[in-house]
C-alpha positions as CSV (number, residue, x, y, z in Angstrom):
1,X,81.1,151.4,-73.8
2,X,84.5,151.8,-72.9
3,X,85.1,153.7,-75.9
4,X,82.2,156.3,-75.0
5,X,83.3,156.7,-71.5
6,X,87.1,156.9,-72.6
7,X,85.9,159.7,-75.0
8,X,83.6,161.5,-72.9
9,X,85.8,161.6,-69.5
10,X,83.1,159.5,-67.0
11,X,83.2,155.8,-66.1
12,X,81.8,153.0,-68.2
13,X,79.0,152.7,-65.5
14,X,78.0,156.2,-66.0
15,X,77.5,155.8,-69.9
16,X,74.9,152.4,-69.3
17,X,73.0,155.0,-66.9
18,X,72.7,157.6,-69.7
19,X,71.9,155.2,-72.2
20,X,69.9,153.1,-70.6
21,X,68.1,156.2,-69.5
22,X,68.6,155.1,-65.7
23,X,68.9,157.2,-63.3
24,X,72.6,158.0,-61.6
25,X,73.6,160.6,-63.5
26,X,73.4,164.6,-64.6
27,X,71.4,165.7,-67.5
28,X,74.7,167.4,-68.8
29,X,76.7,164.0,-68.8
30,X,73.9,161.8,-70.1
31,X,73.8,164.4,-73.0
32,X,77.1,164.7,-73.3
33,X,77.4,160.6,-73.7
34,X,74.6,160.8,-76.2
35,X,76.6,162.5,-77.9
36,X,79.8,160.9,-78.1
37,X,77.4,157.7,-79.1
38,X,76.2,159.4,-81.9
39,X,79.6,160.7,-83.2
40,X,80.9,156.9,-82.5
41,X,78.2,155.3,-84.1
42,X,76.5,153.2,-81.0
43,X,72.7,151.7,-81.4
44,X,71.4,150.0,-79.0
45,X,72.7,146.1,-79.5
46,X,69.5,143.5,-79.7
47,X,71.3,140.4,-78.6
48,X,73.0,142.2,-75.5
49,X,69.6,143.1,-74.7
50,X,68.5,139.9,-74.5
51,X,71.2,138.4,-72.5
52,X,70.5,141.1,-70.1
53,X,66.7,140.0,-69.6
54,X,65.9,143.5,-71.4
55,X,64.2,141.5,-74.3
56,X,63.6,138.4,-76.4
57,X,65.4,140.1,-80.0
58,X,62.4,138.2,-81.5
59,X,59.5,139.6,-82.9
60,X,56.3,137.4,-84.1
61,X,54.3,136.9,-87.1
62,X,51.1,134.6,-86.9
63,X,49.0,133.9,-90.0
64,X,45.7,132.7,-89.5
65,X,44.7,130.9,-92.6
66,X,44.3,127.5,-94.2
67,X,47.5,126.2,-94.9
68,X,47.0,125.4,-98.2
69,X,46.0,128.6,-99.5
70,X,49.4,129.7,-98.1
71,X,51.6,127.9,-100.2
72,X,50.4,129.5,-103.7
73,X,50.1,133.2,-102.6
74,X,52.7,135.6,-103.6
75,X,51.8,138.0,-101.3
76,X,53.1,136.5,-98.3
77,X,56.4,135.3,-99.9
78,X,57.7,139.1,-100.6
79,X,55.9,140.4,-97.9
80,X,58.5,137.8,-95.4
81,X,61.3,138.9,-97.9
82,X,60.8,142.7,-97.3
83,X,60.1,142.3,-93.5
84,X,63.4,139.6,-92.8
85,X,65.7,142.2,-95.2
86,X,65.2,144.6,-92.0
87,X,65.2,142.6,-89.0
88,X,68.1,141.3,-90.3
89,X,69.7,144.7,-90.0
90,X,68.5,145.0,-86.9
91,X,69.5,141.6,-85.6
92,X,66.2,140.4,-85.0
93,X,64.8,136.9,-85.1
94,X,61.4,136.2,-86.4
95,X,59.2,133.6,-85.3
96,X,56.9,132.7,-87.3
97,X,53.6,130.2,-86.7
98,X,50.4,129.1,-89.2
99,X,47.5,128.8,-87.0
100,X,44.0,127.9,-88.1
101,X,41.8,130.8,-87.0
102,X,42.1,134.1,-85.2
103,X,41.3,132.8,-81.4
104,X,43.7,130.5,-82.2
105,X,46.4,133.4,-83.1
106,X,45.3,135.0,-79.8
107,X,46.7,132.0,-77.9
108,X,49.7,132.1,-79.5
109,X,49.9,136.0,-78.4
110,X,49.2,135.2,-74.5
111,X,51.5,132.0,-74.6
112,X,54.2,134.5,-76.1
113,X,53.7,137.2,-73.7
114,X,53.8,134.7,-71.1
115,X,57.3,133.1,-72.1
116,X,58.8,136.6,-73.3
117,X,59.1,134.9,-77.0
118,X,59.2,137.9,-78.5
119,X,59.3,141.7,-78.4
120,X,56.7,142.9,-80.1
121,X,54.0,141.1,-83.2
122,X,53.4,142.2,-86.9
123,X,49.7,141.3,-87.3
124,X,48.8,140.7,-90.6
125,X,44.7,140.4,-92.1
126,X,43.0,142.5,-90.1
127,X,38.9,141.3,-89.3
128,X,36.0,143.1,-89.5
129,X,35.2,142.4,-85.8
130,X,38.9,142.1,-84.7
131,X,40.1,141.2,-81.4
132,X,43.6,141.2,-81.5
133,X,44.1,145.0,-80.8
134,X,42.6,145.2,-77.6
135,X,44.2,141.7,-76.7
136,X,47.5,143.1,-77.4
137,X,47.0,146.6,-75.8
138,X,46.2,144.0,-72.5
139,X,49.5,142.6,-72.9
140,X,51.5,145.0,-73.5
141,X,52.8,143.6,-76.9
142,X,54.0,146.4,-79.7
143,X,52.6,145.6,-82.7
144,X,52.2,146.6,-86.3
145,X,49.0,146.1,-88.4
146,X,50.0,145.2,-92.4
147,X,46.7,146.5,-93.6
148,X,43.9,148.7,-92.2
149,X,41.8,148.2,-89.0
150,X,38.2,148.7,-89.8
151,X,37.0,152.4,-89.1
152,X,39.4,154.8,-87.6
153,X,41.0,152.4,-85.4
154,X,44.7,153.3,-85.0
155,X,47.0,155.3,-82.7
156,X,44.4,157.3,-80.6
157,X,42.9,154.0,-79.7
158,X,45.6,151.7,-79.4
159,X,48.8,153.7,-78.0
160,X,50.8,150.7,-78.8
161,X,50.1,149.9,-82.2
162,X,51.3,151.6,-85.7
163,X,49.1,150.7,-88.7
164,X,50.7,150.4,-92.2
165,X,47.6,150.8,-94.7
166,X,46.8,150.1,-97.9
167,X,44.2,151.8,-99.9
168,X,41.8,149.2,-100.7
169,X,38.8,151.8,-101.8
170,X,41.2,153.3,-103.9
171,X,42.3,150.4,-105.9
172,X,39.3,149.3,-106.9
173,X,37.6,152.5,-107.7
174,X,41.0,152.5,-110.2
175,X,39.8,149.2,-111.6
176,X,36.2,149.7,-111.9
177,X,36.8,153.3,-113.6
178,X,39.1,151.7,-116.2
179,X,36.8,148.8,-116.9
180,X,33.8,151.3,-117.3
181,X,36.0,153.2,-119.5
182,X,36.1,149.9,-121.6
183,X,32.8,149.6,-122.0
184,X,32.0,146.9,-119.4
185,X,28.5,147.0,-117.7
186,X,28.5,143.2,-116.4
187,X,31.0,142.5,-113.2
188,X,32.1,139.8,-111.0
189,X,34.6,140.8,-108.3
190,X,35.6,137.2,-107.2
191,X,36.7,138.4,-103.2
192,X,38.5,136.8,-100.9
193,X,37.5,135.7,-97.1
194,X,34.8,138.1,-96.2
195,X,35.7,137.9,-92.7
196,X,39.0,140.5,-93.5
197,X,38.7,144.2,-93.3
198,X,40.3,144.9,-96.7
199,X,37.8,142.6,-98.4
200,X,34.6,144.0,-96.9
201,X,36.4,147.5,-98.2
202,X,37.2,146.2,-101.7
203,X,33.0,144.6,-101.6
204,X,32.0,148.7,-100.6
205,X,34.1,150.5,-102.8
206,X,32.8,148.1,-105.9
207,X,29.1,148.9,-104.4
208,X,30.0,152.6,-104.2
209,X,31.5,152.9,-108.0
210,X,28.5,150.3,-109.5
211,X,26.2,153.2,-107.8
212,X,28.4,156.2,-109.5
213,X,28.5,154.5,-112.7
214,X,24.7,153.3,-113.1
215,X,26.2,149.5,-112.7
216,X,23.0,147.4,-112.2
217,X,24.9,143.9,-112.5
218,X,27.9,144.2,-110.5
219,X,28.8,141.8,-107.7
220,X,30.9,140.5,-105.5
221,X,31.2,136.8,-104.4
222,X,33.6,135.4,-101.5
223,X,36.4,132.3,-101.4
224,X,39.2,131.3,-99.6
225,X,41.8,132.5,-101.8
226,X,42.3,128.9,-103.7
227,X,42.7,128.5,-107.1
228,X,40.1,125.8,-106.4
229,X,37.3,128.3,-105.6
230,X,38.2,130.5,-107.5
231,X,38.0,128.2,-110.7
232,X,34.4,127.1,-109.8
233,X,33.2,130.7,-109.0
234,X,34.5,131.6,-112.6
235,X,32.8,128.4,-113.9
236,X,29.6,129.7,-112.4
237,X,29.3,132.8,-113.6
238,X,30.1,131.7,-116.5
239,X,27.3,129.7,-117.0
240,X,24.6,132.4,-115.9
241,X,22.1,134.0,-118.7
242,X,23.7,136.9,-118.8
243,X,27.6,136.2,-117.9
244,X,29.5,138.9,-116.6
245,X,32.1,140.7,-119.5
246,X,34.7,141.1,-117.0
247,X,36.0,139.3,-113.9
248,X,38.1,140.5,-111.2
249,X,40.4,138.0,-108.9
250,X,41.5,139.0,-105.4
251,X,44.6,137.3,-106.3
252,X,46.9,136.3,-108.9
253,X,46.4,132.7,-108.2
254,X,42.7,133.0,-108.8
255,X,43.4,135.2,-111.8
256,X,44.9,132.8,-113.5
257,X,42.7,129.9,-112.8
258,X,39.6,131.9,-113.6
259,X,41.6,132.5,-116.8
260,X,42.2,128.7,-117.6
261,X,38.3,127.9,-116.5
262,X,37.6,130.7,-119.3
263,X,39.3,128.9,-122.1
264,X,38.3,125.8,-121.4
265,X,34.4,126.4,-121.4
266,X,35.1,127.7,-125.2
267,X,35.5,131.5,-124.3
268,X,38.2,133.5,-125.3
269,X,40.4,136.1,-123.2
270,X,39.1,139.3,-123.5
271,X,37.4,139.7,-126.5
272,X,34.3,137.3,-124.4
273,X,36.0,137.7,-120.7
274,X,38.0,140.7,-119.4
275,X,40.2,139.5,-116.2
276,X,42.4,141.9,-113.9
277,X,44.2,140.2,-111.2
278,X,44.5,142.5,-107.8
279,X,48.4,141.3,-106.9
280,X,51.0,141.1,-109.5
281,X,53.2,138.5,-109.7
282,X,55.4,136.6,-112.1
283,X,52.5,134.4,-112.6
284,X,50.6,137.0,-114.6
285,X,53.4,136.9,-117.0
286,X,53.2,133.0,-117.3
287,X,50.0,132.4,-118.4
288,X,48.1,133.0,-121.8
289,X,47.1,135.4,-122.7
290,X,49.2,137.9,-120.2
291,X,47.1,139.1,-117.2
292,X,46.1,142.7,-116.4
293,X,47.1,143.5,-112.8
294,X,47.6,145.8,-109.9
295,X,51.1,146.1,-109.1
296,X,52.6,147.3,-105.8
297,X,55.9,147.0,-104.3
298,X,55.0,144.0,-101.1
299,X,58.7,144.0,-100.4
300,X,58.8,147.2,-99.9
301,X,55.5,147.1,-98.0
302,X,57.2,144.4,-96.0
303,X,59.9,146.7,-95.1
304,X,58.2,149.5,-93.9
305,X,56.3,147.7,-91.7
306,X,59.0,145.4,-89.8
307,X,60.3,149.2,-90.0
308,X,57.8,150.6,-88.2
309,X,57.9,148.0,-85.9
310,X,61.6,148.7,-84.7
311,X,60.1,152.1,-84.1
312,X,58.0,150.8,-81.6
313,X,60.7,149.2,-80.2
314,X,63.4,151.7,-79.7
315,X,60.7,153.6,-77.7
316,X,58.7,155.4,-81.1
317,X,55.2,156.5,-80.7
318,X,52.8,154.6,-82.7
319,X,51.7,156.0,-86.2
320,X,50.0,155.0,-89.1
321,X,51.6,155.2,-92.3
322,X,50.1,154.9,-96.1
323,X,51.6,153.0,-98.7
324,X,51.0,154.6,-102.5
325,X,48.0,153.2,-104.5
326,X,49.2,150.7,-106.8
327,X,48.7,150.8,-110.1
328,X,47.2,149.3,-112.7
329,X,49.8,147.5,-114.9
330,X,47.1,146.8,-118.3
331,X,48.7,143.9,-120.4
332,X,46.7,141.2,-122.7
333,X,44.0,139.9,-120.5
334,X,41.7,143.2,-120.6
335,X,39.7,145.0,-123.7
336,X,36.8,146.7,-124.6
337,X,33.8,145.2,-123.7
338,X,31.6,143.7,-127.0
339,X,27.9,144.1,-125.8
């Protein structure tokens, strides 16, 4: 500050009016100061913020799942990665809680608000019927959805929340077109918890291609995520009359257990079973034989949201904001169909 006001001829007081936007003084000096900032370099500092009482530093993340589903998933490992690289460039804290289910993740919210924990919330898994938005347009709380709302939720109904979507329907229209391509009539999509937005999109978009393509035996059947369901969904379908040729996982985890439960019932992988995972990881590369999958950058997903969030912070309007489709990396674990 002294530097500023040295350089732009007014007082140190002056320059924490203009950039404080407070009033006290001119429009010409609080440009002029503004301008010296940016020529020096100045952002706004975090920390001094939050010695000041001006805010926390801190912004939340809440996951509302079962634990144990949390400590095999990819997904959330990079997404953290990608969102820390940038609040650590912005010298923000993250705090970070596992709750059980959503009105549990609400608490949290109010008890934050309450306490001033934090700044502003990245909300990750958006439901079907959520109420998180409207809870945190009541408090006041900035936040950025990872995902999609359902509908045309977004900025025109919550002023003070950015969305960062990802094109479910796309994705799998990308999948099921490929595996039609292949020759594949008979499909399992094994989902995961049917209570999230993006899986009741991925469930229509299957319905929605099955209908373009003439697809009469094309499903889609729910779990929690877990290897463990996801190996006895496989098993199960498996066993039916008329198995299906190909298999999709809504995870890599799943992927590759579905893969193992096909081997092991005397099947082989894909001349009997196609299998595409939906997130790439280094796991698809681990197991035999390699697994198809749809790869996207989560870091980078991760980034532009915490991103985003800043936005909000320095005063940005909300937005939403649209990630590529990924695509579909084809490696060992996917071939023409045989009947």
């Amino acid at each position: 500050m002294k530097d500023i006001a040295q350089r732009a001829g007014v007082s140190e007081s002056a320059v924490s009016f203009a950039l404080n936007d407070r009033p006290g003084v001119s429009e010409v000096t609080r440009d002029r100061v503004r301008r010296v900032a940016e020529q020096l370099g100045w952002r706004p500092s975090t920390a001094a913020r939050a010695l000041s009482g001006e805010g926390s530093a801190t912004v939340g993340l809440v996951l509302a799942r079962p634990a144990a589903t949390l400590g095999v998933d990819s997904f959330f490992l990079q997404l953290i990665s990608g969102i820390q690289e940038i609040l650590s460039e912005r010298q923000l804290g993250l705090l970070f809680q596992v709750v059980e289910d959503v009105p549990a993740e609400c608490a949290v919210y109010r008890r934050w608000w309450a306490e001033n924990r934090v700044d502003g919330v990245l909300v990750v898994d958006p439901r079907t019927a959520d109420p998180r938005p409207v809870l945190l347009d009541e408090l006041g709380l900035p936040a950025v959805v990872i995902g999609a709302l359902p509908g045309d939720d977004g900025p025109a109904t919550h002023p003070g929340l950015s969305q960062v979507r990802a094109d479910d329907a796309g994705a799998m229209a990308a999948i099921v077109g490929r595996l039609h391509g292949l020759g594949h009539r008979r499909i399992a999509h094994i989902a995961g918890l049917p209570s999230l937005a993006h899986t009741e999109r991925r469930i229509r978009s299957l319905r929605i291609e099955a209908e373009r393509y003439g697809l009469a035996e094309v499903r889609s059947l729910p779990t929690d995520y877990s290897d463990t369901q996801g190996a006895e969904v496989t098993r199960r379908v498996l066993a039916e009359p008329r198995p299906p040729t190909a298999l999709i996982y809504d995870n890599d985890v799943m992927a590759a257990a579905g893969a193992a439960v096909t081997t092991g019932l005397g099947l082989t992988v894909p001349d009997d079973v196609s299998i595409v995972s939906w997130e790439d990881s280094a796991l698809c590369g681990l197991v035999h034989p390699w697994l198809t999958a749809l790869s996207r950058d989560t870091v980078s997903f991760g980034r532009i949201a915490a991103g985003e969030l800043a936005a909000l912070l320095d005063g940005g309007a909300a937005r939403t904001v649209h990630v590529p489709l990924p695509s579909l990396i084809e490696r060992q674990s996917t071939a023409a169909a045989r009947d």
